[in-house]
C-alpha positions as CSV (number, residue, x, y, z in Angstrom):
1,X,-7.1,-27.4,-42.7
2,X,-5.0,-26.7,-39.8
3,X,-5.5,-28.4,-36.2
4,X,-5.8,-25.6,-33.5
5,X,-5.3,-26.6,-29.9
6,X,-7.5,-25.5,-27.6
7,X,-5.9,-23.6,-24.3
8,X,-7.3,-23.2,-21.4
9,X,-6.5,-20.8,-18.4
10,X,-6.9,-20.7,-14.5
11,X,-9.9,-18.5,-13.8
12,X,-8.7,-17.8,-10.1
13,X,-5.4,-16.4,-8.6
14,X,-3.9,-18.4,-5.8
15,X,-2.5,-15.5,-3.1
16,X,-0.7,-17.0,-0.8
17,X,-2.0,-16.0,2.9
18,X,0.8,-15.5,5.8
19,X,1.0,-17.8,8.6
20,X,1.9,-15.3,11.0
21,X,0.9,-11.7,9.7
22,X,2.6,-8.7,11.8
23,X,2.1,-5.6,11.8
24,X,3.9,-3.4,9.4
25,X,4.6,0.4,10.6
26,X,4.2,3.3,7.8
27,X,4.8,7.1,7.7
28,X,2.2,8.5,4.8
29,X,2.9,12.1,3.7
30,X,-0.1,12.6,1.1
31,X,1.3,15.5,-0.5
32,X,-0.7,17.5,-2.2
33,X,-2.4,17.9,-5.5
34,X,-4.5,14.1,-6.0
35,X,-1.8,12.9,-3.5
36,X,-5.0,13.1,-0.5
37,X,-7.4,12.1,-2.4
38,X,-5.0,8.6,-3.9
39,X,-4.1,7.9,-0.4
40,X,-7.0,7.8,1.2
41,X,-8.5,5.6,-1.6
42,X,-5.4,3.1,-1.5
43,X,-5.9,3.1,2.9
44,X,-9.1,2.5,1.8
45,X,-8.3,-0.6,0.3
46,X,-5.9,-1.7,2.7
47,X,-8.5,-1.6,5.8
48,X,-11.1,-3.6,3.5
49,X,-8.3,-6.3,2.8
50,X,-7.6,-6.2,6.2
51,X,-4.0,-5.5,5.5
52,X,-1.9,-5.0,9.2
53,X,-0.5,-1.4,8.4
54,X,0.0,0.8,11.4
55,X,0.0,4.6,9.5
56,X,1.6,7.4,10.8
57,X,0.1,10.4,9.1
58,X,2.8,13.6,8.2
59,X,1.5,16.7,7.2
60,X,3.1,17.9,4.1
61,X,3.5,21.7,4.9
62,X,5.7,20.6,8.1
63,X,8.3,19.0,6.2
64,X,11.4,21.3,6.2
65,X,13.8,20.6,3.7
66,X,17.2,19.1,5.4
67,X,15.0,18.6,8.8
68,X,14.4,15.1,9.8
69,X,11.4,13.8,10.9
70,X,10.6,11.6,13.6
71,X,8.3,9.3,12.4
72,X,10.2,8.9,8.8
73,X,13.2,8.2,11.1
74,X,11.4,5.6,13.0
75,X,9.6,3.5,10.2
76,X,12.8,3.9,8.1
């Protein structure tokens, strides 16, 4: 007969929490297709966590090819 060990596992996951949270700055071009529809859901999330995410929202139909845009320029 064979010993098994038993193993046991942590039930709960540490996330650390930031001392000092700032406020992150985001351009969010949806696209199109499920793009909307996924963003919204994942901004969803964010505001419920209470994530601090300043969003700048960019239409996709103004994006020119080779033209920059302001608010990609400014949040990098």
């Amino acid at each position: 007969m064979i010993n098994k060990g038993v193993r046991s596992f942590a039930s709960a996951t540490h996330i650390p929490v930031p001392s000092r949270p700032r406020d992150a700055s985001v351009s969010v071009c949806p696209g199109e297709g499920a793009g909307p529809q996924l963003t919204d859901a994942v901004l969803e999330i964010f505001d419920y966590m209470k994530v601090p995410l300043n969003t700048e929202m960019i239409d996709y139909s103004s994006l020119k090819r080779g033209q920059e845009n302001e608010s990609l320029k400014k949040n990098n």
